[in-house]
C-alpha positions as protocol buffer text, in pm:
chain_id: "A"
residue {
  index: 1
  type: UNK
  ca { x: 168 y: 1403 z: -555 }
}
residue {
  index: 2
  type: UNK
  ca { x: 91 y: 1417 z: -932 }
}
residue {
  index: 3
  type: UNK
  ca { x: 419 y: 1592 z: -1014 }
}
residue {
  index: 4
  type: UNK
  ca { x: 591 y: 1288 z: -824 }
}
residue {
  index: 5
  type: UNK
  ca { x: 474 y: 1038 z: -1020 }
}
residue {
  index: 6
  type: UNK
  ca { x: 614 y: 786 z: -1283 }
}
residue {
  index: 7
  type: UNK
  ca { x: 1005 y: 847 z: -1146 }
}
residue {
  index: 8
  type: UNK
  ca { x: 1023 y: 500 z: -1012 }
}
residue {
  index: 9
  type: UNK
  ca { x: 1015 y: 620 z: -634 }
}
residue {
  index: 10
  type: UNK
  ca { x: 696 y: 443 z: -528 }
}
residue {
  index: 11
  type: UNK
  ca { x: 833 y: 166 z: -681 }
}
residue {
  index: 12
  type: UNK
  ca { x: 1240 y: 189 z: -538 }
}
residue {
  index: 13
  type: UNK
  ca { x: 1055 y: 225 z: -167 }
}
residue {
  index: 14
  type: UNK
  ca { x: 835 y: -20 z: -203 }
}
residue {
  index: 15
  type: UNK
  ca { x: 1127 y: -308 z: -309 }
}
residue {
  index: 16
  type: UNK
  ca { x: 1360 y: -143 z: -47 }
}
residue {
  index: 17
  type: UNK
  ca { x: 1059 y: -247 z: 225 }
}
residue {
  index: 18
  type: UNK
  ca { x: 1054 y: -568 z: 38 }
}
residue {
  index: 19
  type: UNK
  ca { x: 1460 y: -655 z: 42 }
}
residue {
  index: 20
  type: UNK
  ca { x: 1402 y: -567 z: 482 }
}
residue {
  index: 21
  type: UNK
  ca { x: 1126 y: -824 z: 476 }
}
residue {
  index: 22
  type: UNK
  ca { x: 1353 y: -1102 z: 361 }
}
residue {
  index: 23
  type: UNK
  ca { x: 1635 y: -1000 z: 555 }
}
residue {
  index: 24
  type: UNK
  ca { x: 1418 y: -1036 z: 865 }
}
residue {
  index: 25
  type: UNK
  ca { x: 1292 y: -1352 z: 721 }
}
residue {
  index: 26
  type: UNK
  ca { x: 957 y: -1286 z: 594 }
}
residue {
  index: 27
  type: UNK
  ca { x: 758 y: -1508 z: 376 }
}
residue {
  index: 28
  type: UNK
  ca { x: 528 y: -1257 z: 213 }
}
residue {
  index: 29
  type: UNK
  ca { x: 431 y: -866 z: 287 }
}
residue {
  index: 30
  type: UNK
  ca { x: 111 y: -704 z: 247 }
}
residue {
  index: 31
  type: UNK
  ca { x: -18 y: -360 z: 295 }
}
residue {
  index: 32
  type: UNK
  ca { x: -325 y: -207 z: 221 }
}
residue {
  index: 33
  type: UNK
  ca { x: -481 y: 50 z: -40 }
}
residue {
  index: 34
  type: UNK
  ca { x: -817 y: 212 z: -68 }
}
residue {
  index: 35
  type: UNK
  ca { x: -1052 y: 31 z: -305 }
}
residue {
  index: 36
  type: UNK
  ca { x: -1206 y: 302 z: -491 }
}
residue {
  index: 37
  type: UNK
  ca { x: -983 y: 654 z: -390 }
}
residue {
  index: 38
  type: UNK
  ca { x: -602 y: 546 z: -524 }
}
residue {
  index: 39
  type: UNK
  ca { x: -594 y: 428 z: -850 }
}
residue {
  index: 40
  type: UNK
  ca { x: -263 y: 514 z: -926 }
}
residue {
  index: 41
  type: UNK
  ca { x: -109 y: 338 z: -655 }
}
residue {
  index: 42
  type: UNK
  ca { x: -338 y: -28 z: -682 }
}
residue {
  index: 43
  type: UNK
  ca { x: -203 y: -9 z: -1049 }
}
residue {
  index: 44
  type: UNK
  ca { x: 157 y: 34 z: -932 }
}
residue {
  index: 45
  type: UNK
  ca { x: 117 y: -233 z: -697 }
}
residue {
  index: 46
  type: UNK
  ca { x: -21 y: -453 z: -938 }
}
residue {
  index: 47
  type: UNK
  ca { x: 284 y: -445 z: -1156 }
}
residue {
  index: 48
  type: UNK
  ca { x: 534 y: -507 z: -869 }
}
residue {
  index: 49
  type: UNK
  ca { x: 338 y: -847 z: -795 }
}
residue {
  index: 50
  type: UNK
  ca { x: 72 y: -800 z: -491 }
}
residue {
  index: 51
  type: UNK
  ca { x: -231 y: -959 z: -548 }
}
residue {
  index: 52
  type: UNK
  ca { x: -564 y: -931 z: -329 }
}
residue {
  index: 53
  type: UNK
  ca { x: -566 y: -1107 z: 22 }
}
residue {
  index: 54
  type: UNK
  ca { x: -776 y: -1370 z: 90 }
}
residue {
  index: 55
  type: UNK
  ca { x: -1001 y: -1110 z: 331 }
}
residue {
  index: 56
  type: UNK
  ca { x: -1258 y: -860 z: 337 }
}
residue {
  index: 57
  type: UNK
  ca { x: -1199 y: -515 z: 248 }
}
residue {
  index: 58
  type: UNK
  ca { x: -1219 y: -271 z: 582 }
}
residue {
  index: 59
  type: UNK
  ca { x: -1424 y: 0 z: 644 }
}
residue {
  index: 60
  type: UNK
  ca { x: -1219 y: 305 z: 819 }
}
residue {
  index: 61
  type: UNK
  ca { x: -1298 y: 597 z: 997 }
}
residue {
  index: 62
  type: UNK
  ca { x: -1220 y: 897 z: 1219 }
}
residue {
  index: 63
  type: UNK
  ca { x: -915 y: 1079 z: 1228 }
}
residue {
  index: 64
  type: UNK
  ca { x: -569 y: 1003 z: 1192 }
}
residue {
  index: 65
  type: UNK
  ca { x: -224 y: 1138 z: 1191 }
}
residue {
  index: 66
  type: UNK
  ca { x: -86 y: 1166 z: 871 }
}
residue {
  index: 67
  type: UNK
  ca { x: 256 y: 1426 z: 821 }
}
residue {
  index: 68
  type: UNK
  ca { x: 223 y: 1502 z: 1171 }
}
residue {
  index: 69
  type: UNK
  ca { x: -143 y: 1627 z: 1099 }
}
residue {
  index: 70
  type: UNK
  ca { x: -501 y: 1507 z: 1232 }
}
residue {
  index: 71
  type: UNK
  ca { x: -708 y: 1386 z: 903 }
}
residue {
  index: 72
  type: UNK
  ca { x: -1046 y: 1271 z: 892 }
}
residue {
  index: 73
  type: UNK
  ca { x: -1066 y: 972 z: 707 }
}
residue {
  index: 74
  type: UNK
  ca { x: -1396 y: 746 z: 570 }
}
residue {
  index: 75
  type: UNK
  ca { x: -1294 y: 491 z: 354 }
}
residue {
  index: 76
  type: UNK
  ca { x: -1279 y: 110 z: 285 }
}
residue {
  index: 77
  type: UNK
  ca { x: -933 y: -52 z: 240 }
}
residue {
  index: 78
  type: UNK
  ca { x: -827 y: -404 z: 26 }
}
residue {
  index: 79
  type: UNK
  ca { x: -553 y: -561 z: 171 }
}
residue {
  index: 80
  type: UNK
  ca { x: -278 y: -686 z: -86 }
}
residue {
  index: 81
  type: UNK
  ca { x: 0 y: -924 z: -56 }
}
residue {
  index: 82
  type: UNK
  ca { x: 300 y: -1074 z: -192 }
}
residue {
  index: 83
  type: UNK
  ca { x: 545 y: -1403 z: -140 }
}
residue {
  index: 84
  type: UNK
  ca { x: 849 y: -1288 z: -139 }
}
């Protein structure tokens, strides 16, 4: 949400996911983003260290659950990674 943003949550979740991948003996973590719809967020993770995975983006479709919710999404998705 626009009102949310630049207070460092984003950014205190995302390390919090990152500190449980270690524990559980992770190498790396990735997630995905859209490539054209989230700006905001491929910036963010850009400055916390993921870079692009070596694979194609993904095309998605259809509907999905989101806050409990059925959404219809269309969209193609860049996965991103990072050592850890």
């Amino acid at each position: 949400m626009p009102e949310r943003r630049r207070q460092g949550i984003a950014s205190q979740l995302t390390q919090a996911a990152e500190v449980e991948a270690r524990n559980r003996g992770w190498e790396s973590i990735s997630l995905s983003v859209s490539l054209e719809g989230n700006e905001f967020a491929r910036r963010l993770y850009a400055k916390l260290g993921y870079v692009e995975a070596p694979t194609d983006p993904v095309s998605v479709s259809g509907v999905i659950i989101l806050r409990g919710q059925p959404v219809e999404v269309d969209d193609t998705l860049v996965y991103l990674m990072k050592r850890l």
